[in-house]
Structures are given as structure tokens and as C-alpha cells.
VEXBA-549917 format. One line per field, with one value per residue (C-alpha): residue number from 1; residue in three letters; x, z, y. Coordinates in steps of 0.1 Angstrom, whole numbers. Each point is the difference from the previous one (the first is absolute). Example, Ala and Ser with C-alpha at 12.3 -4.5 7.8 and 13.67 -1.06 7.14 Angstrom:
REM residues 2
n: c(1:2) .
res: c(Ala:Ser) .
c1: c(123:14) .
c3: c(78:-7) .
c2: c(-45:34) .
//
This chain:
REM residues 503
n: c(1:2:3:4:5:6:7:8:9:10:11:12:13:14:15:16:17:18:19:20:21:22:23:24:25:26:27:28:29:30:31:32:33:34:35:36:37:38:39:40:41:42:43:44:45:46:47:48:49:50:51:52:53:54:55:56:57:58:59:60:61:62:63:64:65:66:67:68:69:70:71:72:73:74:75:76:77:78:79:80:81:82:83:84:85:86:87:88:89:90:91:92:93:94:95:96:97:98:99:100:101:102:103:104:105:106:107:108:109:110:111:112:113:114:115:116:117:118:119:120:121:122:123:124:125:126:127:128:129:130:131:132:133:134:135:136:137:138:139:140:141:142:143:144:145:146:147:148:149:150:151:152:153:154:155:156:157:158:159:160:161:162:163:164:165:166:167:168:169:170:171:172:173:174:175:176:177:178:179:180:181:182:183:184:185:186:187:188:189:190:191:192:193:194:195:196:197:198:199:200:201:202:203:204:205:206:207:208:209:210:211:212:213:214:215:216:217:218:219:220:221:222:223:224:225:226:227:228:229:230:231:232:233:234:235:236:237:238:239:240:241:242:243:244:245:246:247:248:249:250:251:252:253:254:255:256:257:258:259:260:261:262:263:264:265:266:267:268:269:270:271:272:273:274:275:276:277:278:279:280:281:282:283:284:285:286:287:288:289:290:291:292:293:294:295:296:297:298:299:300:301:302:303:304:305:306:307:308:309:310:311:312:313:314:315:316:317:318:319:320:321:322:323:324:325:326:327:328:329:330:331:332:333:334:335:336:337:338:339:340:341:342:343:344:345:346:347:348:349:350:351:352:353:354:355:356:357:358:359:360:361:362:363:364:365:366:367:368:369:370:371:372:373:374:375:376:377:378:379:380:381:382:383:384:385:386:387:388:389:390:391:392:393:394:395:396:397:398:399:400:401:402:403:404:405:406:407:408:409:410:411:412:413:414:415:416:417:418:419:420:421:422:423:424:425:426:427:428:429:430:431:432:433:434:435:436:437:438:439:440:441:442:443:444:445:446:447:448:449:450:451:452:453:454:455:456:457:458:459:460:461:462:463:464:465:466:467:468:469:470:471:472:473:474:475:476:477:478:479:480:481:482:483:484:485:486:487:488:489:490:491:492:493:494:495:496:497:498:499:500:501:502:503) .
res: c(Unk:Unk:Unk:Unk:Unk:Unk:Unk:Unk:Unk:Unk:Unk:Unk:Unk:Unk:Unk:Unk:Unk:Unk:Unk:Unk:Unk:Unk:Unk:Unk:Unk:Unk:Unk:Unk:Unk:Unk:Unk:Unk:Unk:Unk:Unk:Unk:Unk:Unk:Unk:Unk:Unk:Unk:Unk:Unk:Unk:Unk:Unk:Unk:Unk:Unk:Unk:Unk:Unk:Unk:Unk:Unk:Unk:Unk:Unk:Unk:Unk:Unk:Unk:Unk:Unk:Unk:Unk:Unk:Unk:Unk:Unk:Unk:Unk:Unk:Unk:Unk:Unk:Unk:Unk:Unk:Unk:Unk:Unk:Unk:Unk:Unk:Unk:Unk:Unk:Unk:Unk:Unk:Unk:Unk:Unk:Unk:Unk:Unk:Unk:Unk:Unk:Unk:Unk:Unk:Unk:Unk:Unk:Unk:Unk:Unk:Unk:Unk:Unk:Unk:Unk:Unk:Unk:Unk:Unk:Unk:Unk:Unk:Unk:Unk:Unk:Unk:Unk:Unk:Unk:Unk:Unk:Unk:Unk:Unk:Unk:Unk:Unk:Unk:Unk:Unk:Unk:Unk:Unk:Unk:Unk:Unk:Unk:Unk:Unk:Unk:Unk:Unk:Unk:Unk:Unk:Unk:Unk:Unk:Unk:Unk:Unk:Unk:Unk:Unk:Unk:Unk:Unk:Unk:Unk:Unk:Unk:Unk:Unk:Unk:Unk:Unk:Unk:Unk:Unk:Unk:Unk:Unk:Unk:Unk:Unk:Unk:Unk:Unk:Unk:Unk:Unk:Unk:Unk:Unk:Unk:Unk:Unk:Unk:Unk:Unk:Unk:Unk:Unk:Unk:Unk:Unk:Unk:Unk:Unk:Unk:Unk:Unk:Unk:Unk:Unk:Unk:Unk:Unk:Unk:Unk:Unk:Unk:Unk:Unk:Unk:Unk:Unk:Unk:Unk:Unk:Unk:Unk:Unk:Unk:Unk:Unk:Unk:Unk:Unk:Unk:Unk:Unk:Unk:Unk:Unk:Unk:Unk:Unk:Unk:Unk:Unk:Unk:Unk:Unk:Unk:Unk:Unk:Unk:Unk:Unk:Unk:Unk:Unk:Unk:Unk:Unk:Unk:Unk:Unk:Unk:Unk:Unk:Unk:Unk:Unk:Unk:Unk:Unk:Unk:Unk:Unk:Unk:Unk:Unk:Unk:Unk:Unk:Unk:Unk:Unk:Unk:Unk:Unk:Unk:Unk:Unk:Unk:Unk:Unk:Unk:Unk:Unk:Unk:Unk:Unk:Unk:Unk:Unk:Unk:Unk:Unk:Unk:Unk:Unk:Unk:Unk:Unk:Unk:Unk:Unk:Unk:Unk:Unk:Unk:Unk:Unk:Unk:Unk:Unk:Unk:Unk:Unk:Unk:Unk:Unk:Unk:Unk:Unk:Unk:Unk:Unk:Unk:Unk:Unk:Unk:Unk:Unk:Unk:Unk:Unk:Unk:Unk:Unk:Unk:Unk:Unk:Unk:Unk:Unk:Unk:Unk:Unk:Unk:Unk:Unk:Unk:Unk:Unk:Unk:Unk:Unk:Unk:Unk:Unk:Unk:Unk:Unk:Unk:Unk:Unk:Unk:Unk:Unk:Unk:Unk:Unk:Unk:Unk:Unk:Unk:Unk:Unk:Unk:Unk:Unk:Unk:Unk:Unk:Unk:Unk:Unk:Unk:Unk:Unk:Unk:Unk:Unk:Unk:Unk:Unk:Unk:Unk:Unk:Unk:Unk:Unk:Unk:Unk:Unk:Unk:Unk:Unk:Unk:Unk:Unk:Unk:Unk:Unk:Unk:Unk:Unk:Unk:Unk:Unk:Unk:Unk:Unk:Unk:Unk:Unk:Unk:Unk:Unk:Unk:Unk:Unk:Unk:Unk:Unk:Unk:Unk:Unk:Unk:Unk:Unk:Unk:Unk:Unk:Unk:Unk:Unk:Unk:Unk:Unk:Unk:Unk:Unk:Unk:Unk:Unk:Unk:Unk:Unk:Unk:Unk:Unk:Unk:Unk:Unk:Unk:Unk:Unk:Unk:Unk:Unk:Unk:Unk:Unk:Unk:Unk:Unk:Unk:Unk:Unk:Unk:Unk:Unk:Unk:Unk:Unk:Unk:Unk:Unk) .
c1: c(1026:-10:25:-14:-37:13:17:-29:-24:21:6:-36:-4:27:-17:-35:17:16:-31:-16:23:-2:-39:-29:-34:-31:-36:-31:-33:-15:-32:-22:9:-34:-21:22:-7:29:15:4:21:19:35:28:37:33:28:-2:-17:-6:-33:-31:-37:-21:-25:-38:3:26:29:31:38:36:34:29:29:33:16:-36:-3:-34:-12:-1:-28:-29:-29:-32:-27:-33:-26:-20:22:32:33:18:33:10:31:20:-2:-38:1:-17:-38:-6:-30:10:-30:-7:-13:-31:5:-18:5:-24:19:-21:15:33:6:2:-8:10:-36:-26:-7:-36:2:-5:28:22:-15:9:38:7:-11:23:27:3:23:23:-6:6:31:4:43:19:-2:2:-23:6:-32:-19:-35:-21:-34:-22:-27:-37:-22:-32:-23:-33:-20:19:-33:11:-40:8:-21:7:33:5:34:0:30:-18:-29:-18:29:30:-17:-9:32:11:-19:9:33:1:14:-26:24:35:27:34:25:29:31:24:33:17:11:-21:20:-21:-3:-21:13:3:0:21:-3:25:-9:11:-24:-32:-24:-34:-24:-31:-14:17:-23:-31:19:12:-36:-12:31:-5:-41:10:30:-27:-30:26:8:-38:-4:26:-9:-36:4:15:26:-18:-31:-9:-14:-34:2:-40:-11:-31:2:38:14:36:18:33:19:11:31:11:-5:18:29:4:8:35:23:9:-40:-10:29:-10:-39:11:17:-25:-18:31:4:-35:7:35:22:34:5:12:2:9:-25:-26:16:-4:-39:-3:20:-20:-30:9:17:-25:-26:17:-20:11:3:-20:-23:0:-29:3:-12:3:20:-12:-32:1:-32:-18:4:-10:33:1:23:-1:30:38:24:35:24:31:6:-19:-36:-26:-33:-24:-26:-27:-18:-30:-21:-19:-17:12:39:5:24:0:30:28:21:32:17:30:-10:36:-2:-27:13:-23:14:-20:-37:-25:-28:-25:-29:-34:-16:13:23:-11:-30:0:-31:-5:-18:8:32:10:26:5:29:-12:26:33:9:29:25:32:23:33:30:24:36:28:-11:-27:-23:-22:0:-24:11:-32:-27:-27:-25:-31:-18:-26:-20:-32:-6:-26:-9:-37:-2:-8:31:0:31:-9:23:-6:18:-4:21:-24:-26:-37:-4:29:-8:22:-3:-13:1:-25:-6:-7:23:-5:32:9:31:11:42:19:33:16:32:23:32:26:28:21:27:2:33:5:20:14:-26:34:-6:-29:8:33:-16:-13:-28:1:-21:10:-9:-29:-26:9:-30:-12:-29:-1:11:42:10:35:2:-1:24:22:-20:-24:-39:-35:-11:-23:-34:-13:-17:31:18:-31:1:12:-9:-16:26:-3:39) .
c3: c(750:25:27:-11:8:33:11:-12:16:34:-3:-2:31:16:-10:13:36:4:-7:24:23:-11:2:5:-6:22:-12:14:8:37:7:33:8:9:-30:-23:-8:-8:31:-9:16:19:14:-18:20:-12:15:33:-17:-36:-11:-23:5:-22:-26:2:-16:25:-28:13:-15:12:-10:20:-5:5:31:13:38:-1:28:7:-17:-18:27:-9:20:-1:25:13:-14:17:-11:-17:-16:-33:-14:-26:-25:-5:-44:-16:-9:30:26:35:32:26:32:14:43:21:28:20:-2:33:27:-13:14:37:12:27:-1:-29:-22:-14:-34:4:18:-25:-26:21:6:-37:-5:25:-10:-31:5:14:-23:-28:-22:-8:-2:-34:-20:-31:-10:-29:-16:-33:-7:-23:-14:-22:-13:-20:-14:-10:-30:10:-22:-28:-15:-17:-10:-31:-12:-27:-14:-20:-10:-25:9:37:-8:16:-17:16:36:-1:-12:29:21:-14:-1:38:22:18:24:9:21:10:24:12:19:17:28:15:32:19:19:28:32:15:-24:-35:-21:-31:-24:-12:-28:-13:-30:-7:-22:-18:-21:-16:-41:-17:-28:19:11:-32:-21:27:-5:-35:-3:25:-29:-25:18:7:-38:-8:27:-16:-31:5:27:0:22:8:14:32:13:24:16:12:27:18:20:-6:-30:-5:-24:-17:-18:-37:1:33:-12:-34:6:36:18:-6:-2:39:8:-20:17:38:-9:-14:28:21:-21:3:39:-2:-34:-21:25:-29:7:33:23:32:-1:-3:28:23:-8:3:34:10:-3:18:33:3:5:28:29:27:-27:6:-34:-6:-17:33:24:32:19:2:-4:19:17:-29:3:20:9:13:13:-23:16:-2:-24:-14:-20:-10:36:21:12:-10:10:-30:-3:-21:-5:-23:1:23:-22:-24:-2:-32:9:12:5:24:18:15:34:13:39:14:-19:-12:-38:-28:-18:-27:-10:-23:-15:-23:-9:7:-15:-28:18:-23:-21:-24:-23:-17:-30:-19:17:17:21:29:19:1:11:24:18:6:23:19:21:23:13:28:-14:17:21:15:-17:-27:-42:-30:-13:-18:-18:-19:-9:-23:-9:-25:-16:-25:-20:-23:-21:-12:-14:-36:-14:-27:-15:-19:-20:3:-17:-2:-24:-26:-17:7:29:22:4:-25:10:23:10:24:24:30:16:20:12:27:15:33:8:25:11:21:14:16:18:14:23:-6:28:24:1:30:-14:2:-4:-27:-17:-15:-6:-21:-20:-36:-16:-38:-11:-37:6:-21:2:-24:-20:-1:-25:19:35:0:27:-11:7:39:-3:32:15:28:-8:11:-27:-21:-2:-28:-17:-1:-16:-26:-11:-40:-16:-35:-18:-37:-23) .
c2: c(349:-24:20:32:-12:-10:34:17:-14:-8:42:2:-16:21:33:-13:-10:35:17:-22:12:33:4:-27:6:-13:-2:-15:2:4:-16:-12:-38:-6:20:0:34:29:19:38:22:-22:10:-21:5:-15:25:21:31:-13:-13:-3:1:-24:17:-3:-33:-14:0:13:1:12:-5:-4:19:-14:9:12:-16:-23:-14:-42:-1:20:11:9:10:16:8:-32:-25:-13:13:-23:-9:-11:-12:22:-31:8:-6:28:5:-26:1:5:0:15:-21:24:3:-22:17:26:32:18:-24:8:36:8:38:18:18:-12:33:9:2:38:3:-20:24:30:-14:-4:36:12:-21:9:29:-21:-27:10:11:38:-6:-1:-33:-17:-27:-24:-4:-13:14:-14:21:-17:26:-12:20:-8:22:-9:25:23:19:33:5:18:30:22:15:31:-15:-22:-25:-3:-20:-29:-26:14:6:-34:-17:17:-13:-35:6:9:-36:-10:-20:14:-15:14:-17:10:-12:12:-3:26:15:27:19:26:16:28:26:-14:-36:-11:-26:-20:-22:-31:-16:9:-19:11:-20:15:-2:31:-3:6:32:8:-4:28:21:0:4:35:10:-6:21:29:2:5:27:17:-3:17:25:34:7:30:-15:-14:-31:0:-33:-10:-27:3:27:14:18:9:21:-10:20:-18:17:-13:-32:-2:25:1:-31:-6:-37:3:8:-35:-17:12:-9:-35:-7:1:-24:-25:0:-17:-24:4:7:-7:39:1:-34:15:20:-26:-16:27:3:-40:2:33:-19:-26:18:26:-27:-18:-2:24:27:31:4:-41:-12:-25:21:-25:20:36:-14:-33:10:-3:-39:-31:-17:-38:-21:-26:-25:-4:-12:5:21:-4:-18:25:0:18:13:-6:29:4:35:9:32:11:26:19:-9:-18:-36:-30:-23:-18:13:-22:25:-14:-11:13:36:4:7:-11:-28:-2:14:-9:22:8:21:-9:29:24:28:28:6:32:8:34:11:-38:-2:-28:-13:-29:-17:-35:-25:6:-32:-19:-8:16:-16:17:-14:5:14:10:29:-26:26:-13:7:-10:-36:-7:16:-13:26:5:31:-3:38:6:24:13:31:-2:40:17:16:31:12:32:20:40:22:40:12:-19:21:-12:-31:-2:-41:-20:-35:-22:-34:-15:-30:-18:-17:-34:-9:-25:-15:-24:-1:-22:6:-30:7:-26:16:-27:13:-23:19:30:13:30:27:38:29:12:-36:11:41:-13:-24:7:-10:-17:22:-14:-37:-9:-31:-33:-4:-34:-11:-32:-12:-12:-19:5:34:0:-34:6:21:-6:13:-16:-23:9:-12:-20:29:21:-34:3:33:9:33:0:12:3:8) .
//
């Protein structure tokens, strides 16, 4: 027995050394070695082109794989701080720090002529053609959106109903049973692969985590409505919908004989690209990603309008600093009027490229009011930063990006039943009441690139989509299931979050 214990446990050993070989995992936490306080978004390299960035919190994780080229050591850096090395012994969960520079940055750099700001301004402008990357490549990402919504007022205001099932108690259950707070994350890795003329995606996991029931309880209150509408109104009657102002008439029959299984699925999944995406994951990538490119700076209809409109803003040279080992001019801009940012911008001195920007609003960038309706973008900030690839042009390796929308309906509502194939008043029914509804949603998207791979414009036209591939529902957050796989680490609320389930 005594042999049998010891070629057990020396096998143990032997398994846990080849797997050590095969993959090792390193976890820690970056923080300033003077305030103690987390480092986010810092760059974490351990091969030639492989490497993390550290989470909002300053966690950050990789694995290793076997045969993987690493570097002598693991090198971090992050703007302001010096870049330093760490040993690939670091033991897991520890703290590593960063030493701030105490060096002055503007006696560094030597010019051939000093620039105005304006003209730095005007250089990255025209630069940017040649800057930036328009040829075929694939970029192995992992995007993370985390989505809140927020119920602030649910008032259905409840008159009168002519149907009896419809009364005051079921309105207002409704109302209760409406979550007041929502949240909805989801994770995913893949490659995008695109060029001028089209963009694949080629998906590997995909994660989502959101309460079913609270979905569910409002699925089920709408199944339990639509069986009292049906019960009480004639097929041949038709609905006059009254708010305010407006009237519109629906036709009954449409409603109960006329929208067909394919119809319900098309208008549900519109309702999933923005919540339960399970129906269709690359799709939902390609919105998230959509978002996210079409906002990039230099893009015509960006909500960051700096460069077709750069001469809505003050621009000032605000020093020098470092990148990824190249200097910098450091510019900040802030309206002159009516343009709608303020931020940071970081233009490399030898080509003018932007490095890296960071934005946000400082007023709301649309207002819409009309007849109790109400709508306002609130919130986009964030931050983008670009690197050099292989072309020496330069591609999206970061995005960090906010956009925050109320909304509010404050309007009486009449549904009225009509109906004139009935002897004597064509009104049937009618229910009554005046709605006070209002709503705030943030979406925060955080896009890693974790490499930028040039490739063939027939790379991309050959390769198929997995359209099939659906998102792992996860009541609760598991680590396990991006084990081997290199993601950002997730921040401490994500780590939190559980559904209320109920069996």
C-alpha cells in the first residue's frame, strides 16, 4: 500500500510538472509605487507580439503556452511611469509597482523647427491618410460590453377599462414586476478579419451573463395580456390607438391572424441584438464592433468630431511625453463654442500619427423633446489608443468607450376598440392611461487587440462565418471558462454578479 501511495503521489507530481511545462499562468495586480493606487490600462508584454492590458482595476492575467516564445522577462509599461521588468516567477494574485518618472519629458526632444500647436494639429490631419491602415488584416481581439439600465419612474397612471381582466391590479403588477435595475455583460474572443471592402468574424467563445427570470416574468405577463386581448375582441374590429395629439388605426385582424412565426422571429431579433443576443452571436459581434470602429476618430460621421471640425476647438500644447518608446506631443483641446469634447490627445513628434486620444462630453450631444417625448445622449467618453504594425501604418489596439442615453415618455395613452360590423356603437372597449415612463442606459465597451496579423484581401472573401456558434449562458461569472485563454480581467463587479434564479 505504502508503494502505491508513493507512485501516486510521485505521478501526481509528474503530471503537475508537464503541465507546467505545457502552460503557466500569471496573475497580479498593477499599482503606482508611490500611491499605491491601481494602474488601468497599462500595457503588459511577455513575447515579441503577445500581450495583455490590465483592467480598470489594474488586475491582469495570461497563460503561457508551451512552446510560446516569451520574452526575458514580463514588461509592463504605462504612460508616466517607467517601463519596467518583472521576472516570470511573479506567484499569482501578487502586487507588482510601478515607479512614476522623475524626469522632465520637454527637455528630452530636439527639433529641427519647434511647431505651433496649430501646426501639429494640422500635420496629424494630413497625416492621417498616410497613417493609417486601409490594407487587409486580421486582428485577434476580446471585447467586453457591460450594459446597465436604470428604471427610474414606471407610472402606467391607470384610468378606466371596459375589459374586465385589465383593471387597475394587473397594470400595476406590471409595473412592479418591471426590473428596475438591469445588467447584461458579455464576453467575447475572436478574430476580425477586414479591409476596405468587407469584414468577417471568426469566433471563438462567447460568454453572457444577465437574470433570465427578470426576462422571463415580462415574457410571461406579455403571453398573459395577449390571451385577454384575444379573448374580448373581435377579430373583425379595429384598434384606434390615442396619445395627445396622434391617433392611429389598427386593424384587429392584422394583429391576431396576420403576423406569421418568421415576422415574430425577425421583430424579436431586433430586440436581442440590444439584450438576448443567444440567437445569433456573430451578429451581435458585428453591432458591438460597428459601434466601436465607426466612432474612431478620423471617421467621417464620428461622434468625435476633431477632425472635420477641429476648428471648433482651442488646441494647446500641453508638453511631451512617451509611447511605447516614441515621443509625443501632448495636446489638449476643449471647445471653443459649440463643439461638444474635451480631452487629450498624444501625436507622435516624428509622424504625426495619434497614439492615443482621450475624450468626453461636456454637454449632452442630442436633445429631442416633442409632445412628452423625450430623448438625450448624455455620456460618450473614453479612451482609444493605435499602434504601429507591420506596414509602419497604424491599427486600433485599444478601446475603452462609454456612451450613456435617457429617455422618457410622459403622454396619455387610449386603446379603443371600434368595430362596424356591430349593431349600435361601434366602440367596444377601451382602456385608458397616462403613461410616466423613464429610463437611463450605459453601454461600456472595452476592445483589446491583442495582435494585428497583415493578410490577403482573399483571406478574408474565403473565410466563413459560424453563423451557428451561440453565447454560453452564465448565471454567475466562471473563471474557468476562459482558462487558457488570454482576456482582460474582469473587474470586481463582473466577479460579483449572480442572477436570481429560482428552480
Amino acid at each position: 500500500m505504502p508503494h502505491k501511495v508513493f507512485f501516486l503521489s510521485t505521478s501526481l507530481v509528474f503530471l503537475c510538472c508537464i503541465y507546467q511545462l505545457q502552460a503557466q499562468t500569471f496573475a497580479a495586480k498593477l499599482v503606482d509605487g508611490k500611491t499605491k493606487k491601481a494602474i488601468p490600462y497599462a500595457t503588459v508584454a511577455y513575447g515579441e507580439h503577445a500581450g495583455v492590458i490590465t483592467n480598470d482595476e489594474g488586475l491582469f492575467s495570461f497563460t503561457l503556452k508551451e512552446n510560446e516564445k516569451k520574452l526575458d522577462s514580463i514588461y509592463i509599461s504605462s504612460m508616466g511611469y517607467e517601463k519596467t521588468g518583472f521576472p516570470f516567477v511573479a506567484p499569482l494574485d501578487s502586487i507588482l509597482y510601478l515607479t512614476p518618472k522623475a524626469i522632465n519629458l520637454d527637455g528630452v526632444f530636439l527639433f529641427d523647427k519647434e511647431l505651433t500647436v496649430d501646426e501639429i494639429i494640422k500635420k496629424m490631419i494630413e497625416n492621417i491618410p498616410s497613417n493609417r491602415n486601409l490594407s487587409p488584416i486580421k486582428q485577434r481581439y476580446f471585447l467586453r460590453n457591460s450594459e446597465f439600465a436604470n428604471i427610474h419612474k414606471l407610472d402606467f397612471g391607470f384610468e378606466k377599462s371596459s375589459i374586465e381582466e385589465l383593471d387597475k391590479e394587473l397594470i400595476d403588477s406590471i409595473g412592479r414586476a418591471v426590473p428596475r435595475n438591469t445588467y447584461h455583460y458579455t464576453e467575447a474572443l475572436g478574430d476580425l478579419y477586414s479591409s476596405k471592402e468587407m469584414s468577417k468574424i471568426g469566433l471563438i467563445k462567447v460568454a453572457e451573463m444577465y437574470n433570465k427570470d427578470q426576462l422571463n416574468s415580462i415574457e410571461g405577463i406579455g403571453d398573459y395580456m395577449e390571451t385577454i386581448f384575444k379573448k374580448h375582441v373581435k377579430p373583425s374590429s379595429y384598434l384606434k390607438v390615442k396619445s395627445g395629439l396622434f391617433s392611429q388605426k389598427i386593424q384587429v385582424d392584422s394583429i391576431l391572424n396576420d403576423i406569421k412565426e418568421e415576422e415574430a422571429k425577425e421583430l424579436a431579433s431586433e430586440i436581442e441584438k440590444a439584450k438576448d443576443t443567444t440567437n445569433g452571436a456573430v451578429r451581435g459581434q458585428r453591432w458591438m464592433l460597428r459601434d466601436i470602429y465607426e466612432e474612431l476618430y478620423y471617421k467621417e460621421d464620428s461622434k468625435l468630431n476633431i477632425v472635420d471640425k477641429y476648428k471648433r476647438y482651442n488646441f494647446s500644447l500641453n508638453g511631451y511625453s512617451e509611447i511605447d518608446d516614441n515621443g509625443v506631443y501632448v495636446v489638449d483641446f476643449e471647445p471653443k463654442g459649440k463643439a461638444d469634447f474635451k480631452g487629450k490627445i498624444y501625436i507622435n513628434i516624428d509622424d504625426f500619427a495619434v497614439m492615443r486620444i482621450d475624450f468626453e462630453n461636456v454637454k449632452n450631444l442630442r436633445n429631442f423633446r416633442l409632445l412628452g417625448i423625450y430623448y438625450r445622449d448624455v455620456t460618450y467618453k473614453g479612451t482609444m489608443r493605435f499602434g504601429k504594425i507591420a506596414n509602419g501604418r497604424y491599427a486600433l489596439k485599444f478601446a475603452d468607450i462609454t456612451f450613456g442615453k435617457w429617455f422618457r415618455i410622459d403622454r396619455p395613452l387610449d386603446v379603443i376598440e371600434k368595430n362596424k360590423h356591430v349593431k349600435g356603437r361601434r366602440k367596444q372597449n377601451e382602456l385608458r392611461m397616462n403613461l410616466d415612463f423613464q429610463i437611463s442606459n450605459v453601454d461600456k465597451y472595452e476592445l483589446v487587440i491583442f495582435q494585428n496579423e497583415l493578410i490577403e484581401e482573399a483571406a478574408i472573401a474565403n473565410y466563413k462565418e459560424n453563423k451557428a456558434l451561440k453565447p454560453t449562458y452564465m448565471p454567475a461569472y466562471n473563471a474557468d471558462f476562459w482558462a487558457g485563454y488570454n482576456i482582460m480581467e474582469p473587474n470586481e463587479a463582473i466577479k460579483r454578479f449572480k442572477a436570481d434564479t429560482t428552480e
